[in-house]
MARMIVO-980844 format. One record per residue (C-alpha): z, y, x; residue in three letters; residue number from 0. Coordinates in nm, 4 decimals. Each point is the difference from the previous one (the first is absolute). Example, Ala and Ser with C-alpha at 12.3 -4.5 7.8 and 13.67 -1.06 7.14 Angstrom:
REM MARMIVO-980844
> c3, c2, c1, aa, i
> 0.7800, -0.4500, 1.2300, ALA, 0
> -0.0660, 0.3440, 0.1370, SER, 1
This chain:
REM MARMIVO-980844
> c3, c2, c1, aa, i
> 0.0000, 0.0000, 0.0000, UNK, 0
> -0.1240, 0.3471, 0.1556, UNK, 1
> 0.2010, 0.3064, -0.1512, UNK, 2
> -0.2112, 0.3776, 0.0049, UNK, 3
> 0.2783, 0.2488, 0.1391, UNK, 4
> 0.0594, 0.1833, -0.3110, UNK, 5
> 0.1110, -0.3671, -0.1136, UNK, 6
> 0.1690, -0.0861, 0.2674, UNK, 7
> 0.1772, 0.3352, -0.0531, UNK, 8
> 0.1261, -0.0896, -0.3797, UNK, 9
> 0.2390, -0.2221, 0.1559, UNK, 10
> 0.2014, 0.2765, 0.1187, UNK, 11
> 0.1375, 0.1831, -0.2831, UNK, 12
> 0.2260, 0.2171, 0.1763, UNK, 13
> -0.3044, 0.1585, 0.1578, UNK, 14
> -0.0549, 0.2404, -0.3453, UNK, 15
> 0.3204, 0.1631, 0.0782, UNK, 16
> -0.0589, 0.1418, 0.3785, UNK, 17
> -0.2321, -0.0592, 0.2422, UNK, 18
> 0.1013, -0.2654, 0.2580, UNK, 19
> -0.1101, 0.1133, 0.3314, UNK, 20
> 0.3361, -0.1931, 0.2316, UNK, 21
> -0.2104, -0.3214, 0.0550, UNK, 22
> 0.0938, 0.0499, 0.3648, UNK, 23
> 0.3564, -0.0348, -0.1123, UNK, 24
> -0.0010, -0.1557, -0.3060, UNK, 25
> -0.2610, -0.2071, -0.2281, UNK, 26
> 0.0010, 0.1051, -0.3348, UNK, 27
> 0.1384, -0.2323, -0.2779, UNK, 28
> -0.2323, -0.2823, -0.2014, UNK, 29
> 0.0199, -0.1434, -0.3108, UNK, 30
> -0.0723, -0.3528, 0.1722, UNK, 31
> 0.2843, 0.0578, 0.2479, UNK, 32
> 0.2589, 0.1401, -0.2625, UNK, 33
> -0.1111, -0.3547, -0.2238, UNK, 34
> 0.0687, -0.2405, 0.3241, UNK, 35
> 0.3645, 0.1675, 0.0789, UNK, 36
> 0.0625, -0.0714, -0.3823, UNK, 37
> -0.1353, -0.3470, 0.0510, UNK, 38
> 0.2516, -0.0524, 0.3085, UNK, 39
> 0.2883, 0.1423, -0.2121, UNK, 40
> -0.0839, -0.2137, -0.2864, UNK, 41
> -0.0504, -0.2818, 0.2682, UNK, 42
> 0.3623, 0.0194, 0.1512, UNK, 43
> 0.1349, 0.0461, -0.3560, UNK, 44
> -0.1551, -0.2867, -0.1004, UNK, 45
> 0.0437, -0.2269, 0.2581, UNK, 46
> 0.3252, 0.1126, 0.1830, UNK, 47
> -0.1378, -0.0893, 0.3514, UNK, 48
> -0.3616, -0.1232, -0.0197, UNK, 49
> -0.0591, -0.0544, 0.3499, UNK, 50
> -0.3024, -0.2225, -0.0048, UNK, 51
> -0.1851, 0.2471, -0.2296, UNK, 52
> 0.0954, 0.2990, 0.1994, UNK, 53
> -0.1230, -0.1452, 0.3162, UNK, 54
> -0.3517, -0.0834, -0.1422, UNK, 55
> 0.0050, 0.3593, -0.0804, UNK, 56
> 0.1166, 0.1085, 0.3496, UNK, 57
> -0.2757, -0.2750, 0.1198, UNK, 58
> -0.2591, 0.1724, -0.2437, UNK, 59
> 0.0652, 0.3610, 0.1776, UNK, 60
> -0.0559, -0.1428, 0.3545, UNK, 61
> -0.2938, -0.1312, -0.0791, UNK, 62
> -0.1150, 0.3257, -0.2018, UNK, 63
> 0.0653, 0.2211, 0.3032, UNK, 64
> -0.1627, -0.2757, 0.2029, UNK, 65
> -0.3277, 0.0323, -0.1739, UNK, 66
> 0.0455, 0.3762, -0.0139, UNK, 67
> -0.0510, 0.0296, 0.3900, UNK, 68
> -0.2215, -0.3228, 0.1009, UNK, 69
> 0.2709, -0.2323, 0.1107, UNK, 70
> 0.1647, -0.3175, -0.1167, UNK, 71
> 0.3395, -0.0128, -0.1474, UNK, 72
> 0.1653, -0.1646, 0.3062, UNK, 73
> -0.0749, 0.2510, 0.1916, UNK, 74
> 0.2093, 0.2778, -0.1728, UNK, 75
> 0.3772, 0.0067, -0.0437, UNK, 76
> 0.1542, 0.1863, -0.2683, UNK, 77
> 0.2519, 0.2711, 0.1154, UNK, 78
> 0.2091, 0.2650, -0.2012, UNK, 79
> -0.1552, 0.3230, 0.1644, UNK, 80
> -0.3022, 0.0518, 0.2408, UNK, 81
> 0.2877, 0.1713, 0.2525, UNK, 82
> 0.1068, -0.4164, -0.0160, UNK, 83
> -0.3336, -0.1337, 0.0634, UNK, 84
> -0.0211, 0.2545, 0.2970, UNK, 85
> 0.3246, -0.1349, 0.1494, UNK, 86
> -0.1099, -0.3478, 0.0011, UNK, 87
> -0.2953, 0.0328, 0.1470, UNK, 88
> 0.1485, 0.2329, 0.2987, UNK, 89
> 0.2274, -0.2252, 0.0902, UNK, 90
> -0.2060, -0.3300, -0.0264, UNK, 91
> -0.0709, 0.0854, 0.3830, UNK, 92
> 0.2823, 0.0543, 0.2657, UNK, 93
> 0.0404, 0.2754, 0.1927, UNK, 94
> -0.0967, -0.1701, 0.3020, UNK, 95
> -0.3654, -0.0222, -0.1755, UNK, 96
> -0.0824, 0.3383, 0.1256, UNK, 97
> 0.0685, 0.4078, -0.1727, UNK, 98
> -0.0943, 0.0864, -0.3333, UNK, 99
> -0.2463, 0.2538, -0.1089, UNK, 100
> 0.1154, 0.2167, -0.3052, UNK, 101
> -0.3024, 0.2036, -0.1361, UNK, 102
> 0.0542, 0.3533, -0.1255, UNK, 103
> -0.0628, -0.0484, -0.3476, UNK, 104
> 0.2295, -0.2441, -0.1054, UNK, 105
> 0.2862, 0.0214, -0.2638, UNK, 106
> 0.3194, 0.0887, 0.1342, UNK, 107
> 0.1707, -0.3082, -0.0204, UNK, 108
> -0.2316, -0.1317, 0.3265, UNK, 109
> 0.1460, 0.3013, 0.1840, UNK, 110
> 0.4127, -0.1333, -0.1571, UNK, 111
> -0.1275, -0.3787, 0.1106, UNK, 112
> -0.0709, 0.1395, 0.3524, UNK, 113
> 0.3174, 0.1139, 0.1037, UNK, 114
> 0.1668, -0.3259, -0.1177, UNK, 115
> -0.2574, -0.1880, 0.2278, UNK, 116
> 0.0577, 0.1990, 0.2743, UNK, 117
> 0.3402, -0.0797, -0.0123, UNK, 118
> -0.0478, -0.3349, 0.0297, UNK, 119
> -0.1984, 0.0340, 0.2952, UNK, 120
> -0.3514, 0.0632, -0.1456, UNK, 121
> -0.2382, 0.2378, 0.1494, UNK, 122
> -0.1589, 0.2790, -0.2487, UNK, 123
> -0.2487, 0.2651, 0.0006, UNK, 124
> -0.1443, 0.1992, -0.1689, UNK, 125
> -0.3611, 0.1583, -0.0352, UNK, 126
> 0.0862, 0.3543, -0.0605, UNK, 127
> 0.1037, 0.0410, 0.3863, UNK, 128
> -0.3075, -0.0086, 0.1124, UNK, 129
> -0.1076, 0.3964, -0.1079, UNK, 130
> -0.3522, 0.1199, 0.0030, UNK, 131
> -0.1730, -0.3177, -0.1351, UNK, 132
> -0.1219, -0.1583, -0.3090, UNK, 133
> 0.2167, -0.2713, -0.1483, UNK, 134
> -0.1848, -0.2420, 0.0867, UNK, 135
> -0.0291, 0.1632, 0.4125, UNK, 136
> 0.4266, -0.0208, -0.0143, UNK, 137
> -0.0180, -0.3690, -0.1675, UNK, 138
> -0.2369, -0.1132, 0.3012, UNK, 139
> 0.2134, 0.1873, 0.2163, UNK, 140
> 0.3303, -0.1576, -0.1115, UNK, 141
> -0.1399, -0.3998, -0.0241, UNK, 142
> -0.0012, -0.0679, 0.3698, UNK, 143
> 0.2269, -0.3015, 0.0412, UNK, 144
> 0.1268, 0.0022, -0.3566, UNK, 145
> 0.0553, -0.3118, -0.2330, UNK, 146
> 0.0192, 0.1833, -0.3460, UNK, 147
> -0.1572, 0.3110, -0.1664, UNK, 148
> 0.1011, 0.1125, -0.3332, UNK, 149
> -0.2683, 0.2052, -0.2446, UNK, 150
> -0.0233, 0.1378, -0.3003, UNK, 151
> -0.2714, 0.0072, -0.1645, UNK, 152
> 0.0261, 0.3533, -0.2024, UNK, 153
> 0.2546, 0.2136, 0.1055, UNK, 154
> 0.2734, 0.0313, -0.2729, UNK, 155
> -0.0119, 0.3766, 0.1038, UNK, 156
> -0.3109, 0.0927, 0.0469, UNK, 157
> -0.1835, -0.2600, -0.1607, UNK, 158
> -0.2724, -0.0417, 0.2839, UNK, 159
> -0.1271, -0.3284, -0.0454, UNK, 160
> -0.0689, -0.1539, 0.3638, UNK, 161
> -0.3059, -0.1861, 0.1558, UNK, 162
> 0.2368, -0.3546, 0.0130, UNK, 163
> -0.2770, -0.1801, 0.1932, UNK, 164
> -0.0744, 0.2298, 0.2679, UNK, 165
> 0.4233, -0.0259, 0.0953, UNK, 166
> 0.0000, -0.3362, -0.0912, UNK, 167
> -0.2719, -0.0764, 0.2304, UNK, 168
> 0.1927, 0.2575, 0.2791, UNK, 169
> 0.2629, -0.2498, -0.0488, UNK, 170
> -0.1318, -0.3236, 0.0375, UNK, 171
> -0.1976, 0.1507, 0.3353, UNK, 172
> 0.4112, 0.0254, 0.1141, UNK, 173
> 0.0145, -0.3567, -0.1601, UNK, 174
> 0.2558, 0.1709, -0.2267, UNK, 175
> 0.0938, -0.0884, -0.3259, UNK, 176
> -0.0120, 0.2901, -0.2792, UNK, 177
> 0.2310, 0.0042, -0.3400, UNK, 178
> -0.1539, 0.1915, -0.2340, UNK, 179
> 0.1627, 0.1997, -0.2968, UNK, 180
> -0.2329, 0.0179, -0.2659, UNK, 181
> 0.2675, 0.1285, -0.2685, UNK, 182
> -0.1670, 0.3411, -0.0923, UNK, 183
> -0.3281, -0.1465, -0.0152, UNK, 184
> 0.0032, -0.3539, -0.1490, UNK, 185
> -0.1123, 0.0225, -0.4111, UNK, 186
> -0.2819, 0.2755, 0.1112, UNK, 187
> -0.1292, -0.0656, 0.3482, UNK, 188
> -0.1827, -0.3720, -0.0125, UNK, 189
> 0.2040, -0.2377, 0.2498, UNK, 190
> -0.1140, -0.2825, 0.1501, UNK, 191
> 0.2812, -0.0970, 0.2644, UNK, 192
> -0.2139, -0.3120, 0.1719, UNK, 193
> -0.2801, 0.2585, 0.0586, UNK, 194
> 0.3006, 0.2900, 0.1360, UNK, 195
> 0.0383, -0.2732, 0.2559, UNK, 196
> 0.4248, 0.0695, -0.0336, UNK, 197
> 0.2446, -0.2238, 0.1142, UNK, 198
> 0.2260, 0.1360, -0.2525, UNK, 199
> -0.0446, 0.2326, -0.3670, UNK, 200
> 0.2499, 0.1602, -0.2143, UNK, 201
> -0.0026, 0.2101, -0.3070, UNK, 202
> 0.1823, -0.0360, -0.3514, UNK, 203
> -0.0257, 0.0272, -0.3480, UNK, 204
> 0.1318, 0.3343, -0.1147, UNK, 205
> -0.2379, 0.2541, 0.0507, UNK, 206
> -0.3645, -0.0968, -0.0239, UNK, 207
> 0.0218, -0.3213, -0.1307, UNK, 208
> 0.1993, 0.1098, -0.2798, UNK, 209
> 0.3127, -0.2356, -0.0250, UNK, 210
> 0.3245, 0.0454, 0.1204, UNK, 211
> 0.2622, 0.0967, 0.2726, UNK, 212
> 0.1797, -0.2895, 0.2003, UNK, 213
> -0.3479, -0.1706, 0.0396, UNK, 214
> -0.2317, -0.0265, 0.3219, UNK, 215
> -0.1370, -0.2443, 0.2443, UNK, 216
> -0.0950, -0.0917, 0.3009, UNK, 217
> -0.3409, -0.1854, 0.1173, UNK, 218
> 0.0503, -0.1874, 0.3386, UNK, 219
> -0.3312, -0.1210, 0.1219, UNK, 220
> 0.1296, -0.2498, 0.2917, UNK, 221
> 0.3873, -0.0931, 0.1610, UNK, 222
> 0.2696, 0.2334, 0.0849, UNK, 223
> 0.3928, -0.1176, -0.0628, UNK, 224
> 0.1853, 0.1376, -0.2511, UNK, 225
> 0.3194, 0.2309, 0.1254, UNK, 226
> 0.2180, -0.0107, -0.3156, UNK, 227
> -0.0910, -0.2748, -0.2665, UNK, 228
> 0.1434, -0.0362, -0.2951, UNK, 229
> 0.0127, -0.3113, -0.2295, UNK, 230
> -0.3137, 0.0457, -0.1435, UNK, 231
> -0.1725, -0.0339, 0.3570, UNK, 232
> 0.0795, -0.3621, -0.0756, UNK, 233
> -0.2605, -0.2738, 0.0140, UNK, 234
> 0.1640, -0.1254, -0.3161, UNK, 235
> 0.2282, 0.2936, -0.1366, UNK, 236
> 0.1706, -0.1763, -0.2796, UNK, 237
> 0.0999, -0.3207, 0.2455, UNK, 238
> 0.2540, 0.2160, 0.1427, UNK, 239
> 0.0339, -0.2120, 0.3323, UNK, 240
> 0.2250, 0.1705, 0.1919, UNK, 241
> -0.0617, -0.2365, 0.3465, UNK, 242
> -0.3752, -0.0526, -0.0227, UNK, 243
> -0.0750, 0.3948, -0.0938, UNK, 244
> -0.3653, -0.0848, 0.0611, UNK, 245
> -0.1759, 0.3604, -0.0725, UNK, 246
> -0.3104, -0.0027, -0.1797, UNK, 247
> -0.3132, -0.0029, 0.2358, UNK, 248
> -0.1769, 0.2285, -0.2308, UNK, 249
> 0.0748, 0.3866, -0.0099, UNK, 250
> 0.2479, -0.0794, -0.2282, UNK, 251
> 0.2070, -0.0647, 0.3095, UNK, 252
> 0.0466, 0.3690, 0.0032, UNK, 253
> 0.1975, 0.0144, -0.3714, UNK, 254
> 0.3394, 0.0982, -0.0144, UNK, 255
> 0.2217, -0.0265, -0.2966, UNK, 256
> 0.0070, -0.0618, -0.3742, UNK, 257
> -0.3280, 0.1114, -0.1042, UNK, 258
> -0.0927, 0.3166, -0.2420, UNK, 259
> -0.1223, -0.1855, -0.3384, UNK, 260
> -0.0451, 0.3321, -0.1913, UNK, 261
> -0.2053, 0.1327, 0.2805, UNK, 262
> -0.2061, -0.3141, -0.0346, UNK, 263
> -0.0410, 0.0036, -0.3332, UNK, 264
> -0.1397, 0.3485, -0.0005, UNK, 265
> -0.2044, -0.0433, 0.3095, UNK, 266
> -0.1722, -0.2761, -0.1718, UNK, 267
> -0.1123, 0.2082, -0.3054, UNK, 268
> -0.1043, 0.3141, 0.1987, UNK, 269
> -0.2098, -0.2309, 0.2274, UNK, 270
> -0.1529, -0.1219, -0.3057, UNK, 271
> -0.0588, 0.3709, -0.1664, UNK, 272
> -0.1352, 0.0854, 0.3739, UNK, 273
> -0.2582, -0.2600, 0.0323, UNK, 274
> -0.2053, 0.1403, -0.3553, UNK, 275
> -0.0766, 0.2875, 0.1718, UNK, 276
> -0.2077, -0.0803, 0.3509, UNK, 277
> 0.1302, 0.1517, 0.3125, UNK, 278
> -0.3087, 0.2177, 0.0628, UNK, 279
> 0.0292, 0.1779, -0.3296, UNK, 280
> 0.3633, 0.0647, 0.0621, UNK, 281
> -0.0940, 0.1662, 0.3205, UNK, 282
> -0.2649, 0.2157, -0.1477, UNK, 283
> 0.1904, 0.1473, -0.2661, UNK, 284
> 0.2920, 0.1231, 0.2513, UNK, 285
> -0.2313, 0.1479, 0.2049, UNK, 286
> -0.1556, 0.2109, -0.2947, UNK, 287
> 0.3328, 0.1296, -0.0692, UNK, 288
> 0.0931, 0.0185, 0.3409, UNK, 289
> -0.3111, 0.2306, 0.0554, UNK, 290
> 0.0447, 0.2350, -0.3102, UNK, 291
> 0.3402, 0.1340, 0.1510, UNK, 292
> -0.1773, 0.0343, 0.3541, UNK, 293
> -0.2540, 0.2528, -0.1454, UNK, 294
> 0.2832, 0.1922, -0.1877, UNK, 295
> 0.1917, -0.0125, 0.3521, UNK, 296
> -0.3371, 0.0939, 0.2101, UNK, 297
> -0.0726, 0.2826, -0.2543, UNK, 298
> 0.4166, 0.1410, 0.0641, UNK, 299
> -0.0497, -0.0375, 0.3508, UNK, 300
> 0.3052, -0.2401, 0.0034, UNK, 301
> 0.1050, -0.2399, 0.1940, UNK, 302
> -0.0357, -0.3831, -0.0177, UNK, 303
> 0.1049, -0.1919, 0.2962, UNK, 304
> -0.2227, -0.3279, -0.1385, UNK, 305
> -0.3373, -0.0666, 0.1543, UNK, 306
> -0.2725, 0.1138, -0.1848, UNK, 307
> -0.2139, -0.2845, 0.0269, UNK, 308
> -0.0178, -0.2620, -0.3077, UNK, 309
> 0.0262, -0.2714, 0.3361, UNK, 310
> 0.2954, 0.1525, 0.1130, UNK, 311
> 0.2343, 0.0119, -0.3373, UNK, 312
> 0.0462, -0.2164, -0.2695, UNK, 313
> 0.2570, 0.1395, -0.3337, UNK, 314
> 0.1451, 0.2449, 0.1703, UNK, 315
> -0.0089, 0.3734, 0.0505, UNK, 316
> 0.2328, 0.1966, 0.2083, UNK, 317
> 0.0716, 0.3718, 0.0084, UNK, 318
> 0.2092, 0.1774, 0.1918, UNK, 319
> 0.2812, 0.1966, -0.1651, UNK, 320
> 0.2474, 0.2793, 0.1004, UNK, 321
> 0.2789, -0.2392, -0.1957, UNK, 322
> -0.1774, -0.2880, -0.1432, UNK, 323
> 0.3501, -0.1042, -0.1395, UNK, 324
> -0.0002, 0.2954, -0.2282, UNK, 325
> -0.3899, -0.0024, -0.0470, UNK, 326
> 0.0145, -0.3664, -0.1262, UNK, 327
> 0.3034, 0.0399, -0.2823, UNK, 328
> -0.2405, 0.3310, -0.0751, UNK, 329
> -0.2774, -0.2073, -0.0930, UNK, 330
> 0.1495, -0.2337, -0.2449, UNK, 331
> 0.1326, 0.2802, -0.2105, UNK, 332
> -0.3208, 0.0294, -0.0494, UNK, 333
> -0.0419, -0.3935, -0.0655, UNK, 334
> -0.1776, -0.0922, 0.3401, UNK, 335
> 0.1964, -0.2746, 0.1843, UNK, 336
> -0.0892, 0.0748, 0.3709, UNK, 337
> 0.2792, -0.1016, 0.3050, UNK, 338
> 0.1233, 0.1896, 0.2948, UNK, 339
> 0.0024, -0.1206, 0.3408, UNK, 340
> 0.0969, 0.2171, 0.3105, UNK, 341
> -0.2002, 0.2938, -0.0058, UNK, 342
> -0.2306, -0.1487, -0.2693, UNK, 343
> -0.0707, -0.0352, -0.3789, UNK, 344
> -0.1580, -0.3192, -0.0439, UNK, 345
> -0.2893, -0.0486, -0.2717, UNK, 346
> -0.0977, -0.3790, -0.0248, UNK, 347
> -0.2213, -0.1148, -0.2452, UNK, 348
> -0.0381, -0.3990, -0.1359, UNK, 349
> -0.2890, -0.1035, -0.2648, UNK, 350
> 0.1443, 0.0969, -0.3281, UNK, 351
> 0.0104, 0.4202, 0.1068, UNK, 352
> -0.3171, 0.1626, -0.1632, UNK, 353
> -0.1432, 0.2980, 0.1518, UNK, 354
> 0.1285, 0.2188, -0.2659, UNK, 355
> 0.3422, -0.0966, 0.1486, UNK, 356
> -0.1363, 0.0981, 0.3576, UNK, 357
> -0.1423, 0.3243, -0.1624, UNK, 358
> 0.3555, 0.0801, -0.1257, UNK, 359
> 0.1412, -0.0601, 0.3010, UNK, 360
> -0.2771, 0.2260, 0.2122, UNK, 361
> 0.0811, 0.3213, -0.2626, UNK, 362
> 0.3258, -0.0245, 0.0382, UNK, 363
> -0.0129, 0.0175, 0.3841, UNK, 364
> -0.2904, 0.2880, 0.0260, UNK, 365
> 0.2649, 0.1541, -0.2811, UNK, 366
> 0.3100, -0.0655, 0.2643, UNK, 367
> -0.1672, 0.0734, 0.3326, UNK, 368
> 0.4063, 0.1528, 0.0952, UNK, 369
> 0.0602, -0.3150, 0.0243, UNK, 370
> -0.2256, -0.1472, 0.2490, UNK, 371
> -0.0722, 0.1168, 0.3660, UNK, 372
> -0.3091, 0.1277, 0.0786, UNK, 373
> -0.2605, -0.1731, 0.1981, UNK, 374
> -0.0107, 0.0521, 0.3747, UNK, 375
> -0.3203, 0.1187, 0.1704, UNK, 376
């Protein structure tokens, strides 16, 4: 079944009452997804403990997510956030493997995870101190000798959407493994991890992909030893062996604890919703709306700190604000649900926004150029 995007758009109701422009942050709220937490209430009502029927569901996810990015269900473990996934994977090599390589772009928690592997004896650098290059020059610059490099694949700032092959194939001319996070692009940018050629992938459910918090993965291509396994890293969970503890040769060796059935439940519907609306189509419509707020910007002379370049961006737009944390709240009152970030208001776009939602949002910034900085010469 193939939904048109003003279809796929009457499954979010709330969308009449505001224009939902956070997908950076924060998906917006489906009809499918509010049915399969009801059916998970109604489930545990019902049944008390269903185990066995929450696990095919939690089974069901995996292998939605699976398909989603080209890989097999083995090879992805289900974790609580994507700051999780990006743990695991870090410390599946030892220090003693060689330095990491943090790229600039990356969500803050890579920059919290690197002082707790430098304390434990890991060596960490990072792109940005190599001034008066591309990022891709201070990558190359930084890989010499290195075991890891971690990437993002649009900036959760700017919302610059990298070339992952040419640092992927910087990388592997270092013979140096990359983990990339594809969290604020996954649901609009196609992904096909096999053709990435990563050794590891994580993203989660709750912004593009329209389910919930508390839900993410990671995709492990080949080996690496779990640092901190819980009891669902198990080869056979529910056998409970506590002398054997045989871990699961699959990804699934990287689980932790009791697993997040809601979460599953609602990734499984949103997958579902996802899928009847082809990836392509998903990606043209943000980039209509992304451009209708560039021309109001270009014609203010304001400035926006994402590439221009359709290549270079996916859902977001960034512009830079004298104090995007009042400029944001601003916006709603006017019922346009943008996020603030830094020095940054944040406009990100999925498939459901019209243009007439873009257009809103481009009058009310030419009206409220006070708001915005100026664009440098």
């Amino acid at each position: 079944m193939s939904l048109s995007p003003a279809a796929f758009r009457a499954h979010f109701p709330g969308l009449g009452t505001y224009v939902h422009a956070n997908n950076c942050s924060r998906g917006a709220l489906s009809l499918d997804v509010e049915g399969a937490l009801g059916e998970y209430l109604q489930s545990w009502r019902a049944g008390g403990s269903p185990w066995g029927e929450w696990m095919g569901v939690w089974e069901e996810a995996r292998a939605a997510l699976a398909q989603l990015i080209g890989a097999r269900p083995d090879q992805l473990a289900l974790t609580d956030s994507a700051s999780h996934a990006l743990a695991v994977a870090l410390r599946a090599r030892s220090a003693a493997d060689g330095p990491v390589v943090i790229e600039e772009h990356n969500f803050p928690s890579a920059y919290y995870l690197a002082d707790a592997l430098r304390r434990d004896g890991y060596q960490v650098r990072f792109t940005a101190d190599f001034p008066g290059q591309t990022p891709l020059e201070r990558t190359c610059a930084a890989l010499s000798g290195a075991a890891t490099l971690v990437l993002a694949q649009v900036s959760f700032q700017t919302g610059e959407l990298l070339d992952v092959a040419r640092y992927v194939e910087a990388a592997q001319a270092q013979d140096c493994q990359v983990i990339l996070d594809g969290y604020q692009a996954l649901g609009i940018v196609p992904t096909d991890v096999a053709a990435l050629g990563v050794e590891y992938y994580l993203s989660g459910t709750h912004k593009y992909l329209l389910g919930t918090e508390g839900f993410a993965f990671l995709y492990a291509a080949g080996g690496g030893t779990p640092h901190a396994p819980g009891w669902m890293a198990a080869d056979d969970p529910m056998v409970m062996d506590l002398i054997g503890r045989d871990l699961s040769p699959a990804a699934r060796r990287f689980e932790s604890g009791t697993p997040n059935v809601a979460g599953a439940y609602a990734c499984r519907a949103s997958l579902t919703l996802l899928s009847q609306l082809p990836a392509p189509v998903r990606l043209s419509q943000v980039h209509a709306c992304v451009s209708v707020v560039r021309r109001a910007c270009d014609h203010a002379g304001l400035g926006v700190v994402t590439p221009r370049e359709p290549a270079r961006h996916a859902a977001m737009i960034a512009l830079r604000a004298h104090d995007a944390g009042t400029t944001a709240p601003a916006m709603l009152e006017s019922g346009l649900l943008v996020s603030a970030r830094g020095p940054v208001v944040r406009i990100s776009f999925h498939a459901y926004n019209t243009l007439d939602e873009a257009g809103r949002i481009a009058e009310w910034v030419a009206a409220h150029p006070h708001h915005f900085q100026q664009e440098t010469p």
